[in-house]
N, C-alpha and C positions, 0 to 999 in steps of 0.2 A: 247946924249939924253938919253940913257939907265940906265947912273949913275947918270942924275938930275931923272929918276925915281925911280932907286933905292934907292937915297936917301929919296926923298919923301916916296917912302913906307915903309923905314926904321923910319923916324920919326912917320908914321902914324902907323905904330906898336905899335912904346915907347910909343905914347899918348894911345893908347887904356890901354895899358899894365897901365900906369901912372888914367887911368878913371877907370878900373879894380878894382885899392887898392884902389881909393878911397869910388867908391860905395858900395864895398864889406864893408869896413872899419867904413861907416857913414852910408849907405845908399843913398837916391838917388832922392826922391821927393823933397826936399825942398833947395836941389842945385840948383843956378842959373848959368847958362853959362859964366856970367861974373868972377864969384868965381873961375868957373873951368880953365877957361884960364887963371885968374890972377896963378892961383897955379898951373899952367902944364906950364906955362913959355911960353901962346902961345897966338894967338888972338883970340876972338872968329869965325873969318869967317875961321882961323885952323879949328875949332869943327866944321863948320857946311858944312867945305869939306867932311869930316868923313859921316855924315848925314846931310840932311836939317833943321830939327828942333830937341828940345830939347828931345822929345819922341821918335824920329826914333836912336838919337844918345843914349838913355837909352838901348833900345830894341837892338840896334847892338851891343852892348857892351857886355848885360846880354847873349845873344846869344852867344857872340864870349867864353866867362866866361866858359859857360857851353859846348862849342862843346870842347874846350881846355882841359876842365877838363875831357869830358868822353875819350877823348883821352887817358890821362892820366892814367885814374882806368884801362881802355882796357889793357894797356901797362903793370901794375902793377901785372895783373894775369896771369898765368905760365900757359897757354895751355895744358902745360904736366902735371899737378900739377892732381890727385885724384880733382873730382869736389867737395868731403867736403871741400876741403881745399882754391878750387877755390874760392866760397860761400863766405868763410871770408876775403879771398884778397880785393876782390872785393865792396864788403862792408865798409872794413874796406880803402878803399882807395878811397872811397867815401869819407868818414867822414875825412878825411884828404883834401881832395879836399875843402871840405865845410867849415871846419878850420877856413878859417880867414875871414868867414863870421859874420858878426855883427848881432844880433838882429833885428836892424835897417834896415839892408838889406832884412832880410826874411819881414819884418815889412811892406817895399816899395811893395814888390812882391804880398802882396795881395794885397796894395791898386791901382798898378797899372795896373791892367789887362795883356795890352800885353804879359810884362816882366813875370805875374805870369805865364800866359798859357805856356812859355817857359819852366818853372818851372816845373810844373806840367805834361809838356812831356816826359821832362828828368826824372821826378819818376817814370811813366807809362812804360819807355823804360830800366830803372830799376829795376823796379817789375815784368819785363816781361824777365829780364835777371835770375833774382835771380830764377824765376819760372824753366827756363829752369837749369840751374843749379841744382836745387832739383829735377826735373825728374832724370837726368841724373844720382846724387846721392843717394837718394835714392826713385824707383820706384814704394815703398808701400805708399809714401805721396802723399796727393792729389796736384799735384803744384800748381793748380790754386789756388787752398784755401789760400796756405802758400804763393803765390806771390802774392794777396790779400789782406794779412794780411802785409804782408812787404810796399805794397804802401801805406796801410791806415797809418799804423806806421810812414812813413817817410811823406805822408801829415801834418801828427800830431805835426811830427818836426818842418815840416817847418811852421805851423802856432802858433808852440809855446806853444803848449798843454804840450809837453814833457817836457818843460823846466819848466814851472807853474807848473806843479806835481810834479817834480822830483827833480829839480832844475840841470839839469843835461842840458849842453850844446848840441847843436846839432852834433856836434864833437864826444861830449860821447854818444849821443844818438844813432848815427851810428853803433859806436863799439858795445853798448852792445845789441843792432839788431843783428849785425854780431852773438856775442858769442850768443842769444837766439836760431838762425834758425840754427847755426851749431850745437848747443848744440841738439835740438830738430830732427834732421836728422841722429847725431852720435845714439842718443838714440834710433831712430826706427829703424835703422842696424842695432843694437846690438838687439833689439828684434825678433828681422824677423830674423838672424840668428842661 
């Protein structure tokens, strides 16, 4: 019995993983259930073991997306590293995380509530990382201001303001976050010192 579950959670993995690229990839309101089974090689009452309906199963997904991914940035910054240097790991492995996010997909996130508010936690839990990283580095900036300024920025991202101005992807828009708050934290060390 333990290996007919094993296997079951192992496929219910790969389908997550297989719903993952594709929302990321297209996006995710105007899929219908029967698309995604035809193309995940499954049934639809596969997808609706996962969740009940088609919005508990958007919501588990974007969820799983983003707790995977903060995993990820966590794991990517060196504990032992100078917190300047933390600042841009961390950032900058964001925007790697975010990557092979489509347009489409940030596009869905406002228009569907739940999935946004997920969104929108994960930058508050972000901007509240970045914050505490800039006390730590350096403790003449205000961090609330600058973790503030990082949430609004990366709201901006995700609604696509950055990319309309700049033309600048939200991948690049991450990074060149990272190189402004590091740029702007080396700067006020080197003054204060």
């Amino acid at each position: 019995m333990a290996e007919r579950t094993a296997v079951i959670s192992g496929r219910t993995a790969a389908l997550r993983d297989g719903l993952t690229d594709i929302l990321l990839a297209e996006g995710f309101l105007d899929l219908q259930m029967s698309d995604l089974a035809a193309r995940l090689n499954c049934s639809k009452s596969t997808l609706y073991a996962i969740a009940p309906s088609k919005e508990q199963l958007l919501v588990t997904v974007v969820r799983r997306f983003f707790q995977r991914a903060t995993e990820r940035v966590e794991k990517a910054v060196d504990p032992s590293a100078p917190a300047i240097d933390r600042i841009g790991a961390y950032l900058n492995a964001v925007a790697t995380e975010l990557a092979p996010a489509s347009p489409q997909f940030f596009a869905d996130l406002e228009r569907f509530a739940p999935a946004g508010e997920i969104y929108r936690q994960n930058t508050r839990i972000a901007a509240s990382r970045v914050q505490d990283l800039v006390m730590e580095a350096a403790p003449g900036i205000d961090p609330k201001f600058l973790g503030a300024v990082a949430g609004q920025v990366m709201e901006s991202i995700h609604r696509g303001d950055v990319r309309a101005t700049t033309g600048l992807d939200d991948s690049a828009a991450f990074h060149a976050l990272a190189e402004l708050i590091v740029a702007g934290v080396a700067g006020n060390r080197s003054t204060s010192s």
